[in-house]
Structures are given as structure tokens and as C-alpha cells.
C-alpha positions as CSV (number, residue, x, y, z in Angstrom):
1,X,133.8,77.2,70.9
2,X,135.7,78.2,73.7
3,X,137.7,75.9,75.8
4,X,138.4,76.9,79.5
5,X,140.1,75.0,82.4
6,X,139.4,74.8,85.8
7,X,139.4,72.1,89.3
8,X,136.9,69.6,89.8
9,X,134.8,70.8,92.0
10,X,135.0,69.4,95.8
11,X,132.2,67.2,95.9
12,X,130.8,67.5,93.1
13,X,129.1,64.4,91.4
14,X,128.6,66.4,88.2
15,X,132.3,66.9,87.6
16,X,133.1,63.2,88.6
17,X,130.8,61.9,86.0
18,X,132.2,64.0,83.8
19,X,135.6,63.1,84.2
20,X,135.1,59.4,83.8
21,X,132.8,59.6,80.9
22,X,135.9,61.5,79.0
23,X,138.2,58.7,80.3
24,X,136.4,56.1,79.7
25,X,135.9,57.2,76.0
26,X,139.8,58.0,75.3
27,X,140.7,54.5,77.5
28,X,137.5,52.1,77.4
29,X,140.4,49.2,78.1
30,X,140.0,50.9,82.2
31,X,137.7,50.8,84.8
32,X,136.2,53.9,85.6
33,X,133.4,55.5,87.5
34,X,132.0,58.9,89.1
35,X,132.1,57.2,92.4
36,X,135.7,55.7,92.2
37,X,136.8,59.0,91.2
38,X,135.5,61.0,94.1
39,X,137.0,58.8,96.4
40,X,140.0,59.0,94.9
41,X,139.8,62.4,95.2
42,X,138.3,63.1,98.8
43,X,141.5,60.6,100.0
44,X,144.1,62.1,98.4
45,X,147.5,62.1,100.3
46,X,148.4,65.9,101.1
47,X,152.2,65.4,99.9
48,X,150.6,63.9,96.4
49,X,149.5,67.2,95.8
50,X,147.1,65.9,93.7
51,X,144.6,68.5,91.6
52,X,142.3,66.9,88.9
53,X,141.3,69.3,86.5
54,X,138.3,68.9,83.7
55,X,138.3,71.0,79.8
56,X,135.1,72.6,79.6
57,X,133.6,73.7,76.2
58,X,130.2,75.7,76.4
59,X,129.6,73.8,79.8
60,X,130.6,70.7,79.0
61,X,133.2,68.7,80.3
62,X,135.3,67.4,77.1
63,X,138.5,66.4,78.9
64,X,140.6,65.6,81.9
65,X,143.8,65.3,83.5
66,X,145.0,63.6,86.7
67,X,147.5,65.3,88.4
68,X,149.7,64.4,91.4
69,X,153.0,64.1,93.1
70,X,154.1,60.3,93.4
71,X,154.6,61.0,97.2
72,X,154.7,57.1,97.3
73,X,158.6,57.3,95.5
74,X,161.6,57.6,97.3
75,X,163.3,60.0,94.7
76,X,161.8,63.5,95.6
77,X,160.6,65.1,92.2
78,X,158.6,63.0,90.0
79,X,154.9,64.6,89.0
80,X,152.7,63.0,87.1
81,X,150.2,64.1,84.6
82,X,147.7,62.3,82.6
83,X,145.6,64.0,79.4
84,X,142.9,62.6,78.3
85,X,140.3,64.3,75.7
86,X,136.8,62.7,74.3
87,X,137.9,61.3,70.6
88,X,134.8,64.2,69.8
89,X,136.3,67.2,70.8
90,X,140.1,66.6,70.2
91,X,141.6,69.3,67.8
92,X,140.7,72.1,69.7
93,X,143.4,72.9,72.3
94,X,141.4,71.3,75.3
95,X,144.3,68.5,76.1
96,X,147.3,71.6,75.5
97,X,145.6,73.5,78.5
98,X,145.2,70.8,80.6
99,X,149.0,69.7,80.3
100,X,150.0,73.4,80.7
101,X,147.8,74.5,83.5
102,X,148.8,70.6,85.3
103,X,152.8,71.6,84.8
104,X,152.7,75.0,86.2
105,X,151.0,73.5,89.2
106,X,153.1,70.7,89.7
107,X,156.4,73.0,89.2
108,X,155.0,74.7,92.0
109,X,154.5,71.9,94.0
110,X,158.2,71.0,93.2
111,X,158.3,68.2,90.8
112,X,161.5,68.3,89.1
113,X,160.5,65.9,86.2
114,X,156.9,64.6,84.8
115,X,156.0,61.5,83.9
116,X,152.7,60.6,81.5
117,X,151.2,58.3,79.9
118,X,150.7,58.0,76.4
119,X,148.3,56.0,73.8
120,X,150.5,54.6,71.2
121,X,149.1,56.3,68.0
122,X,150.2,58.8,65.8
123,X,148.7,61.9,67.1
124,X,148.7,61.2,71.0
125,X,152.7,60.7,70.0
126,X,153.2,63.7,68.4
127,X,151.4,66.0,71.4
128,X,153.4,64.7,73.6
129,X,156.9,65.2,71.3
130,X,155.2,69.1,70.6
131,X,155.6,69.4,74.3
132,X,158.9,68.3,75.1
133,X,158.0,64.7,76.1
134,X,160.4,61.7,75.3
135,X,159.0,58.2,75.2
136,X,160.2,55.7,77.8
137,X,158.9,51.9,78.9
138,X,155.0,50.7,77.5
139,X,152.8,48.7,78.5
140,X,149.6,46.9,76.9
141,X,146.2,46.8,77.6
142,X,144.4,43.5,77.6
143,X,140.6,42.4,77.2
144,X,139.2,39.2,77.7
145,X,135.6,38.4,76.9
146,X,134.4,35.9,80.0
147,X,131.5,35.2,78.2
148,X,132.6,33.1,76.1
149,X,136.3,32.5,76.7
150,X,137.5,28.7,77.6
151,X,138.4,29.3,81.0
152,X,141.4,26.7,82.5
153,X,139.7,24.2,85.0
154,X,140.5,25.1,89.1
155,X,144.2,23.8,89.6
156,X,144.8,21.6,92.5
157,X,146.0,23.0,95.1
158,X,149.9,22.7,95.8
159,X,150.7,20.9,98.8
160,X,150.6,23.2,102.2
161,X,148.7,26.0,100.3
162,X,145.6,27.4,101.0
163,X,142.8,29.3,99.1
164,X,140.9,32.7,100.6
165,X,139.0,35.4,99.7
166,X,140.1,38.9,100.9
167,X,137.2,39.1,102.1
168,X,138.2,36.7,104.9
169,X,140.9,39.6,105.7
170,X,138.0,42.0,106.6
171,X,138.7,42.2,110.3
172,X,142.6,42.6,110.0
173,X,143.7,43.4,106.3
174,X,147.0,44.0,107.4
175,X,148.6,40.8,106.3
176,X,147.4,42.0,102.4
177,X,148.5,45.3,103.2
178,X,152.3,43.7,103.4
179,X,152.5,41.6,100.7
180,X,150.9,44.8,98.1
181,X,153.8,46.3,99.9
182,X,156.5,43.7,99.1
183,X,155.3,42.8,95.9
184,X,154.6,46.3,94.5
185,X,158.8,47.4,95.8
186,X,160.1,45.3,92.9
187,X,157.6,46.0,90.3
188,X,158.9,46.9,86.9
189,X,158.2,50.7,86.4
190,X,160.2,54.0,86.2
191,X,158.5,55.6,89.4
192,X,159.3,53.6,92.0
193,X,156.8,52.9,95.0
194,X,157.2,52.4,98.8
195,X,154.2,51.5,100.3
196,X,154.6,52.5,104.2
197,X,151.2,54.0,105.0
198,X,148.6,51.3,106.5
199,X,145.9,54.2,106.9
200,X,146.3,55.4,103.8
201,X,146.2,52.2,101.9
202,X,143.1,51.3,103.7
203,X,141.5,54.3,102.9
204,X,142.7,54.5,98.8
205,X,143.0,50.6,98.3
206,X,141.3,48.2,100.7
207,X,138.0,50.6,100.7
208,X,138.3,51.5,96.9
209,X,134.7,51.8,95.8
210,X,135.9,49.2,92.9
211,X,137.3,46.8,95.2
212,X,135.8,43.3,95.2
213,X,136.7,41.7,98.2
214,X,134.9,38.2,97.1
215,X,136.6,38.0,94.2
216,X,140.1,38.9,95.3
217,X,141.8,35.7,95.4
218,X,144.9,35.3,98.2
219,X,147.2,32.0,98.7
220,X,148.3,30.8,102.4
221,X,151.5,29.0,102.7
222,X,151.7,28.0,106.2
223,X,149.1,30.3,107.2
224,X,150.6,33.8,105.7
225,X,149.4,35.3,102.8
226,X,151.8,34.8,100.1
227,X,150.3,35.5,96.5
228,X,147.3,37.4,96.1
229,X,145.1,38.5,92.8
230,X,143.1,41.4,93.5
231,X,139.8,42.1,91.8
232,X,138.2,45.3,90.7
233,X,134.6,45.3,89.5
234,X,132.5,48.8,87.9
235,X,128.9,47.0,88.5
236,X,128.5,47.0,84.8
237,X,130.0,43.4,84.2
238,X,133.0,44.9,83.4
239,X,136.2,43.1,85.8
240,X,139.4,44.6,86.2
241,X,142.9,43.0,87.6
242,X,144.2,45.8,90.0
243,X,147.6,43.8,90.7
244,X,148.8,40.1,90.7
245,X,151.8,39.8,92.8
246,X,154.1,36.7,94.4
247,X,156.1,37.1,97.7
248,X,159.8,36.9,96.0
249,X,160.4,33.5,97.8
250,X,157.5,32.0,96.5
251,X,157.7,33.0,92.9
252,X,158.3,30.1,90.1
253,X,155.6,27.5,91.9
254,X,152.3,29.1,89.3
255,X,151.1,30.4,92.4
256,X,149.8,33.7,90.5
257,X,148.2,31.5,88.0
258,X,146.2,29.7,90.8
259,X,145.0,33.1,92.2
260,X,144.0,34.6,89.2
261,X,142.2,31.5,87.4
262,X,140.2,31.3,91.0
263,X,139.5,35.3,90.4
264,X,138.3,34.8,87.2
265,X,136.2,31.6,87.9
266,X,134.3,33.9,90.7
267,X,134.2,36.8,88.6
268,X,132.2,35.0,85.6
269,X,129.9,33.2,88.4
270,X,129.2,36.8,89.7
271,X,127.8,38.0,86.3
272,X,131.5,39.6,84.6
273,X,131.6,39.3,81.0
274,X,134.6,41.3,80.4
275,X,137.6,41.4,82.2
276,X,141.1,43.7,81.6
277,X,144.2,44.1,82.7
278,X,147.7,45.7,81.9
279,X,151.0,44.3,81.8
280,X,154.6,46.1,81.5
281,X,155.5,44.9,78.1
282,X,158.6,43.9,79.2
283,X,157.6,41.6,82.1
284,X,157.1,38.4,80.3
285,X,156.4,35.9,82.9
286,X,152.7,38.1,83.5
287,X,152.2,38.2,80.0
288,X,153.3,34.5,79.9
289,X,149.9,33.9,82.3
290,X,147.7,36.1,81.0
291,X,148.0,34.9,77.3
292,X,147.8,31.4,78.9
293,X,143.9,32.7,80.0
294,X,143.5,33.7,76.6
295,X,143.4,37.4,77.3
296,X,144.5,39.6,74.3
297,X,146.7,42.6,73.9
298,X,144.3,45.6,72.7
299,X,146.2,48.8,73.0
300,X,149.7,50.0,73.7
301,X,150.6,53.1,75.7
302,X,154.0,54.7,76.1
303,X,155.3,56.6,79.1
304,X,156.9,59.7,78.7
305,X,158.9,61.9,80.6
306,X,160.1,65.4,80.5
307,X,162.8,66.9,82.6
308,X,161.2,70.6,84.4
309,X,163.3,73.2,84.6
């Protein structure tokens, strides 16, 4: 069987199914779709540099690999690369020409080191050491089943706060737009991220195809939006955290608690039965809350870096 690589193709709904079918059976702890993926692709940034490619084997897709500059960090340099091969066709050198063919391109592009991330199991370990990658921070994967999980009752709300749905946002999301801003700067992680472009996060985050606007949960504190939970849903049941973040002066009060039991409330009135989410291992006060909802840790993965050049 003979493995070839090659772009998605521009438009191409074929190729985006493809794509997330592989990731979603190497990483069924994520939220993925055809749809999500397109858009992702069609509003790429032009510094990312981004170029998804697909492993084909006798025309059919059998991996993937998302690759992109992190135009978002303010240290110039840092590409990253994600391999991902269906558990049925590893073995057979698919996930070795996706890394290669991703590394030449992002040399090119001028990344000067290349971050990935990486299951934490033997072989997807020992790929990454073959290929001169060095394991850094991890993170876990989390599942909670919303069918049948004791949810904690609505929390009272503290004095001088206030309850809304990003959806109430939806003729001026700018104020959401800020605090992502703020609240992703200090973030633990080894790529750093400045959020800066309005347009941009419109187009890649507020319009996400995944986006649940009725379900993202933000608190008011004297009418600005100062914690926020925000919800991602597939259409399939399945409901995914896409960040839970505090304004720094308002951290310490359970403030993300509050927005993220309301999420979850809405989310298993709307028809979720599963819900996931990832935490830095090392950012206990998260993984404080989240065990305190009864989620539980179902995977690790490592990141990994290797220096170009």
C-alpha cells in the first residue's frame, strides 16, 4: 500500500471529512467536524502560514497534520505541527511524511523551532524521540458524561454580579473579545499568545461553526464582562469547553465555577450528554473546578519541541 502526501484541497468537503474522521479516531476526547475544519481553514491568518495536509493510502485519507506559524506569539519562530494517524493504518510511514513534509514547509516559512503535541503512550513517544522531539509541559483530557452526572445546583449569585449569555453580545462582541484577550495573555503554555486582531477573532472565534453562543456563559460586575465560559457544541450531543478565563482582579471569588456550572446546566437542557475539556496539568486551581463537576482525566498528552536548524 502506498502512502502519498499532499494539501487539503481548497474547498473541498471530501478532504475536510476526511481529516476529522482521522482526528477524531486518534483524539475522540476533541470536538471535531468537516465544517469546523473548513472554516478554520478558509480563515486562516496569512502570517500563520497555515497548510493542512492529509496521508492518502489507495485514495483514502488515513491521516493528518495541522500546520501553522503561531503568528499570534510575540517571539518570532515558533511552528507548530500536529500528526495524527487512524489507530488502523499506523505502522506504515503515513504520520513520518506528514511531520517531514510539515517541517520543510514551516522551515521555509521561517520557524526557527516546532512545537507538537503528543499522546502520552509508548509509541506516539518514541515517534516523536525518532525525530528529534523533546517532551515539555502536558496536559489532560477530560470527559464528563452529563447524562447521568450529579450536576452542582445554580449558585447564587454574588452580590453586584450579573448572569448573560454571549449571545446577548451578538450586536457588539467586543467586550468578549477583551477579556479572551486578557485572560488568554497569562495562560499557562510554552507559546505565548497576544490577541490584538478584533477581525480576525470574529472571524476564527466568535463565528466558529462550533460556537454556542446560548450556552456560553459570561459574568457582569458592574456592567463589564468579567469571567466568561465559553461553549463549543458538534450537533452530536457532544459539548466542549473552549476556554474558562477570570479577569486577574476578579479571580479567587468562584466566579469561573459560576459560569461554567450555568454552561453545563444549559448544555444538558439543550440535549449534551457528553462534555470535554483540557486542563494544563499543572494549573491546579482549573483542575480544582473541574474535578469539583465530577469531570475525569481520560488521556494525557505531552508537548514537544524541537529546535530547527
Amino acid at each position: 500500500m502506498t502512502v502519498i502526501v499532499r494539501e487539503v484541497r481548497p474547498g473541498s468537503a471530501e478532504d475536510a471529512e476526511g481529516f476529522a474522521r482521522v482526528r477524531r479516531a486518534a483524539l475522540p476526547f476533541m470536538l471535531t467536524t468537516g465544517p469546523q475544519l473548513a472554516h478554520d481553514w478558509a480563515h486562516a491568518h496569512p502570517d500563520a502560514h497555515a497548510r493542512p495536509l492529509v496521508a492518502e493510502a489507495d485514495g483514502v485519507i488515513v491521516g493528518s497534520a495541522e500546520v501553522a506559524l503561531a503568528h499570534e506569539s510575540p517571539e518570532p519562530g515558533d511552528g507548530l505541527v500536529n500528526v495524527h494517524v487512524h489507530p488502523e493504518h499506523t505502522g506504515r510511514g503515513a504520520g513520518t511524511l506528514l511531520l517531514r513534509t510539515a517541517e520543510e514547509h514551516l522551515a521555509r516559512a521561517g520557524a526557527r523551532r516546532i512545537y507538537s503535541w503528543v499522546l502520552d503512550d509508548r509509541p506516539s513517544r518514541a515517534f516523536a524521540e525518532r525525530h528529534g522531539y523533546e517532551g515539555r509541559r502536558s496536559a489532560y483530557f477530560l470527559r464528563l458524561d452529563l447524562a447521568t452526572a450529579e450536576l452542582p445546583p445554580l449558585q447564587d449569585l454574588p452580590a453586584g454580579v450579573e448572569l448573560r449569555t454571549a449571545a446577548d453580545f451578538a450586536a457588539d462582541p467586543r467586550p468578549l473579545f477583551e477579556l479572551d484577550a486578557l485572560t488568554t495573555a497569562d495562560e499557562p503554555g510554552d507559546v505565548a499568545a497576544d490577541l490584538t486582531d478584533y477581525a480576525h477573532w470574529l472571524a476564527t472565534t466568535w463565528r466558529h461553526p462550533l460556537q454556542a453562543h446560548e450556552l456560553t456563559m459570561v459574568a457582569l460586575a458592574d456592567g463589564r464582562p468579567v469571567a466568561f465560559s465559553a461553549a463549543l457544541t458538534d450537533g452530536l450531543g457532544r459539548y466542549g469547553s473552549g476556554m474558562t478565563g477570570t479577569a486577574p482582579g476578579f479571580r479567587g471569588r468562584g466566579l469561573a465555577k459560576l459560569v461554567k456550572n450555568a454552561s453545563l446546566h444549559r448544555a444538558r437542557a439543550a440535549g449534551c450528554t457528553e462534555a470535554f475539556t483540557g486542563n494544563d496539568t499543572g494549573n491546579a486551581p482549573m483542575l480544582a473546578v473541574n474535578r469539583w463537576f465530577g469531570y475525569e482525566i481520560r488521556a494525557r498528552e505531552v508537548r514537544h519541541v524541537r529546535a530547527l536548524g
